[in-house]
Structure formats: structure tokens, C-alpha cells
C-alpha positions as CSV (number, residue, x, y, z in Angstrom):
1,X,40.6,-69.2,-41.3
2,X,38.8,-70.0,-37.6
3,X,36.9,-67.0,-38.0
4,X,35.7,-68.6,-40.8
5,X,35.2,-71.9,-39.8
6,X,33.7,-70.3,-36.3
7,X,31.2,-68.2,-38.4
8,X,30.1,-71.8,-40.6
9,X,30.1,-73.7,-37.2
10,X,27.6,-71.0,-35.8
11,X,25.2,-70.8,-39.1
12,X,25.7,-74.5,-38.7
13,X,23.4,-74.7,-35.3
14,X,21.3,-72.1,-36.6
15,X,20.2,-74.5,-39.2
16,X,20.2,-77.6,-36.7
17,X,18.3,-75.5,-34.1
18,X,15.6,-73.8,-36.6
19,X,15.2,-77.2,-37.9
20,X,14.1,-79.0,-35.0
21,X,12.4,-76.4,-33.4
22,X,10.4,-74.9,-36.4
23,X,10.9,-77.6,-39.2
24,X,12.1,-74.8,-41.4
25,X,15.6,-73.5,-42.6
26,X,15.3,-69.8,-43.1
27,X,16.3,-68.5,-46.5
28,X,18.5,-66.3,-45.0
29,X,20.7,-68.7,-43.0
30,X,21.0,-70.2,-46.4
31,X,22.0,-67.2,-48.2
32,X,24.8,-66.6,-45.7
33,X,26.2,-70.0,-46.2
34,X,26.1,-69.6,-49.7
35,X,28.1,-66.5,-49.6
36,X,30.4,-67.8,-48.0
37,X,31.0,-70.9,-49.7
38,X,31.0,-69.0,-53.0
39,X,33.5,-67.0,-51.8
40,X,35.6,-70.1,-50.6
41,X,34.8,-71.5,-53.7
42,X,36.1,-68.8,-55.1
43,X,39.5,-68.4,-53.7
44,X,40.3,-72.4,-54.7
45,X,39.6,-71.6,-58.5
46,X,38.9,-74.6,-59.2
47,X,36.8,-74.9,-62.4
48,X,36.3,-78.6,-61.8
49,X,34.3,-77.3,-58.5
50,X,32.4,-75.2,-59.9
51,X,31.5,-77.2,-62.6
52,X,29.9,-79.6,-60.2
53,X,27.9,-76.6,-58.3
54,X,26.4,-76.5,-61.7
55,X,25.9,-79.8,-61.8
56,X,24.4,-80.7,-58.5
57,X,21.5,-77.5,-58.7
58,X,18.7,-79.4,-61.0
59,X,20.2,-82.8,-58.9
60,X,18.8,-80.9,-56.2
61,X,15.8,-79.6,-57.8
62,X,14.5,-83.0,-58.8
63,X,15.3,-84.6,-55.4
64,X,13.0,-81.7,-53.6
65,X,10.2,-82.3,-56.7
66,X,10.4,-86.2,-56.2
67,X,9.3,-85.6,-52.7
68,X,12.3,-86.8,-50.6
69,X,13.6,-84.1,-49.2
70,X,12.0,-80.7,-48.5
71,X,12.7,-77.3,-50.3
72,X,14.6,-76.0,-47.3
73,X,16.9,-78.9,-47.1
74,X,17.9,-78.9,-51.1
75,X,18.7,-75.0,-50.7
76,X,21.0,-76.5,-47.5
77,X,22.9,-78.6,-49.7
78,X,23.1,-76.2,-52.0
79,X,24.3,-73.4,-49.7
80,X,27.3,-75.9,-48.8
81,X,28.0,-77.4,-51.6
82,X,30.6,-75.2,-53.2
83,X,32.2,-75.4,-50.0
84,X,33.0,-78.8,-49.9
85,X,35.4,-80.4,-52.1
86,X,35.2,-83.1,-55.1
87,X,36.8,-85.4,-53.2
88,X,34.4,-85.1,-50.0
89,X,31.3,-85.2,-52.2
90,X,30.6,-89.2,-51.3
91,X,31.6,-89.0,-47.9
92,X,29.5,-86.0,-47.4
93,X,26.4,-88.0,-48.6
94,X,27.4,-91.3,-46.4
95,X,27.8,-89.2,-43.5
96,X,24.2,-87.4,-44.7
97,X,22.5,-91.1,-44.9
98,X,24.6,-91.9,-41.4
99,X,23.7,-88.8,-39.2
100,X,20.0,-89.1,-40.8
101,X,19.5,-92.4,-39.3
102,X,20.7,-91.1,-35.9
103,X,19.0,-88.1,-36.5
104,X,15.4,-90.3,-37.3
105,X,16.0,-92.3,-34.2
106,X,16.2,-89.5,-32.0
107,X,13.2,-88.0,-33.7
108,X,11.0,-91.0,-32.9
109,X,12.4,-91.4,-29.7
110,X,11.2,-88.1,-28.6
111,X,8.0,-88.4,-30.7
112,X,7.4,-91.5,-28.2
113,X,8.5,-89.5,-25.2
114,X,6.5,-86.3,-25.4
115,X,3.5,-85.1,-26.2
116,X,4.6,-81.7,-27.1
117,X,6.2,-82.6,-30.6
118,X,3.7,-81.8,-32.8
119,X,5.5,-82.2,-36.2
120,X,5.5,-86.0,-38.2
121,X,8.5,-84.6,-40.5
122,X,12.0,-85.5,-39.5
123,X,14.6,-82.4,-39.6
124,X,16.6,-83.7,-42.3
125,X,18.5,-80.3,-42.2
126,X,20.4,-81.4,-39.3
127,X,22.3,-84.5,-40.8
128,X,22.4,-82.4,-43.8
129,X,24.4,-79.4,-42.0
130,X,26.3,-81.4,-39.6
131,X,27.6,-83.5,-42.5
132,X,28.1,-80.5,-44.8
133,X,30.1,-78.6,-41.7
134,X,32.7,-81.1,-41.4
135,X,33.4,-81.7,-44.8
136,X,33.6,-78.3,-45.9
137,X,36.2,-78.1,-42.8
138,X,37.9,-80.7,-44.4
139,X,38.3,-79.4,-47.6
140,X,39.9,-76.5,-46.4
């Protein structure tokens, strides 16, 4: 189980770091994740669980065609969704709105601070892993 939890952790910066640096979470950091949650989801069993993976794909789809979040950070969710479970799914979205808030004032911050941030997007994929990592670590 920590080599699992060490391998999320890891693909967990990856996201944060690609995020802030590039503004864009590659597809195949979120294939990994999804892998591996599937195959977490998988050992649970759970039909509930993956009922709600079902559930949550055109939530996600709609949110990312409304505009408020970008197409990398609905496949992020997705990725760790299955992971995380049914219990965790409204603490996973406080913590989201919670570490996106510290994640915008940081962002602005910096934007204030130097000259050499050229993006106007916050990284929403950081809150959105960070939250998503230690929720899916508590639903093991």
C-alpha cells in the first residue's frame, strides 16, 4: 500500500508542477492516475462507487463546457475520482473550493511580484490534486 500511495503522491506533484509551470496537465499523468484508481476502485467492488464514476463523467463534462474549469482539470477529477470514496466526495470538493482560494492568492501574489508570469489563468489543477491526494489516501 505506500508504494501505492508514494506512486499517487509523486503523479500528484507532477500535476501541481506542470500546472503552474505550463498551465497544462498532460494527458498522460492523467491516464496514470486513472489506472490506478480504477484498479483501486476495483479491488473495493463497490458497485455504489462505480456507479458514481458514471455519474460524475457528463458532471464533469458540463462543468468544463460551462467554462469554469478547463479540460485538463475535469480529466483531473476524473482520473481521481474512483479513487476517492462516497463518503469523501463533499469533503473532497470543500477542500477543492478551500486549497483554490489559497491557491488564487498565491497566484496573484506572484502575478503582483514578478514580471515573468506570463499566464492570467489560475492552476486550478493544484487544489484539485492536492485535494483529490488526500482523500483518496483516506479512503484507503
Amino acid at each position: 500500500m505506500t508504494v501505492f500511495i508514494s506512486t499517487v503522491f509523486i503523479l500528484t506533484l507532477l500535476v501541481c508542477y506542470f500546472d503552474w509551470r505550463y498551465r497544462i496537465i498532460p494527458n498522460w499523468l492523467c491516464l496514470l492516475i486513472l489506472v490506478l484508481s480504477i484498479s483501486s476502485l476495483m479491488i473495493t467492488k463497490n458497485p455504489f462507487e462505480w456507479l458514481s464514476f458514471v455519474i460524475l463523467l457528463p458532471v464533469s463534462l458540463l462543468v468544463w463546457k460551462v467554462g469554469i474549469w478547463g479540460a485538463g482539470d475535469s480529466k483531473l477529477l476524473l482520473a481521481f475520482f474512483p479513487m476517492i470514496d462516497s463518503q469523501y466526495y463533499l469533503s473532497t470538493m470543500i477542500y477543492i473550493g478551500f486549497a483554490g482560494f489559497v491557491t488564487v492568492i498565491v497566484f496573484l501574489i506572484s502575478k503582483k511580484i514578478s514580471d515573468k508570469n506570463k499566464f492570467n489563468s489560475v492552476p486550478y489543477g493544484i487544489p484539485i490534486a492536492l485535494s483529490c491526494f488526500i482523500t483518496s489516501v483516506g479512503s484507503i
